[in-house]
C-alpha positions in Angstrom: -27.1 68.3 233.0 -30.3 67.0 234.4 -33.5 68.6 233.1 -34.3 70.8 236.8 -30.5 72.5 236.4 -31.4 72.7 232.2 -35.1 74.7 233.3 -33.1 77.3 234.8 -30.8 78.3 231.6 -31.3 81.1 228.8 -32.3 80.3 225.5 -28.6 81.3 224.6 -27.3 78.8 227.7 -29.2 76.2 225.8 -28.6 76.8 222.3 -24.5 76.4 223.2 -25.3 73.3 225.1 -27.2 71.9 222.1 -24.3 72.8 219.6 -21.8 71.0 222.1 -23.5 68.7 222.1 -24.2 68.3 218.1 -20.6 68.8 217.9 -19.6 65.8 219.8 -21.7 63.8 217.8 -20.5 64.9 214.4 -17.1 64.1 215.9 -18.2 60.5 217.4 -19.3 59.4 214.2 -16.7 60.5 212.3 -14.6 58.3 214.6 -16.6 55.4 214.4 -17.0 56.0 210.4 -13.1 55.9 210.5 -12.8 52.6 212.6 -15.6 51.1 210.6 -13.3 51.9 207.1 -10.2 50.4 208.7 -11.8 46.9 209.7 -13.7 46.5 206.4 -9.7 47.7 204.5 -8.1 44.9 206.9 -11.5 42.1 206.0 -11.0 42.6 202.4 -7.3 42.4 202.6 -7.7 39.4 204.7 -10.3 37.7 202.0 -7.7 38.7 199.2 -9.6 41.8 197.4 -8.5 45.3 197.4 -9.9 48.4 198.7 -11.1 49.6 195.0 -12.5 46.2 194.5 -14.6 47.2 197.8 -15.7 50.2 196.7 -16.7 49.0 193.1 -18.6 46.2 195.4 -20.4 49.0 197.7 -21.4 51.4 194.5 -24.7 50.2 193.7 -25.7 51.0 197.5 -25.4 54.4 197.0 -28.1 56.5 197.5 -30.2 53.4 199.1 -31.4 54.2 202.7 -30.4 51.0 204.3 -31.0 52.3 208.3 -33.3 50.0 210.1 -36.4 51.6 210.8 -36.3 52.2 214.2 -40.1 53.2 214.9 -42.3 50.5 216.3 -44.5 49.2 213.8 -48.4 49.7 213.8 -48.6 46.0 215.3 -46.7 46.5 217.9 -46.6 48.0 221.4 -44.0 50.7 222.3 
C-alpha cells in the first residue's frame, strides 16, 4: 500500500498490516537461515569436514554481534 491509501486506515487496519507484514519477515528469514545452513553443510562436506566439526568451528562466535553497522559514520554524508 502506498502511504495516501495507508492515511486513510484505523489504528486496528494498521496494526494487522504491520503484523503481516512482521510475519512475512520472520518467515523470509527463516528461509534464507535454512538455505544459508544447507550451502555451508554441502561447503564443508565439499572441503572434507563434517557438520559438528562446523559447529565446533562457529562456537566461539556465539554471542559476538558480527552485523555490519549499517549507520553512516560521523565522517560521512548520508
Amino acid at each position: 500500500m502506498t502511504p495516501p491509501q495507508l492515511d486513510g486506515l484505523a489504528m486496528a487496519d494498521l496494526q494487522r498490516l504491520l503484523a503481516q507484514t512482521d510475519a512475512a519477515i520472520a518467515e523470509r528469514r527463516v528461509e534464507e537461515l535454512k538455505v544459508l545452513a544447507d550451502g555451508f553443510a554441502r561447503k564443508l562436506a565439499v572441503n572434507g569436514f563434517s557438520v559438528k566439526e562446523g559447529i565446533d568451528a562457529l562456537k566461539p562466535y556465539i554471542g559476538k554481534n558480527l552485523r555490519p553497522n549499517l549507520q553512516p559514520r560521523q565522517d560521512q554524508s548520508a
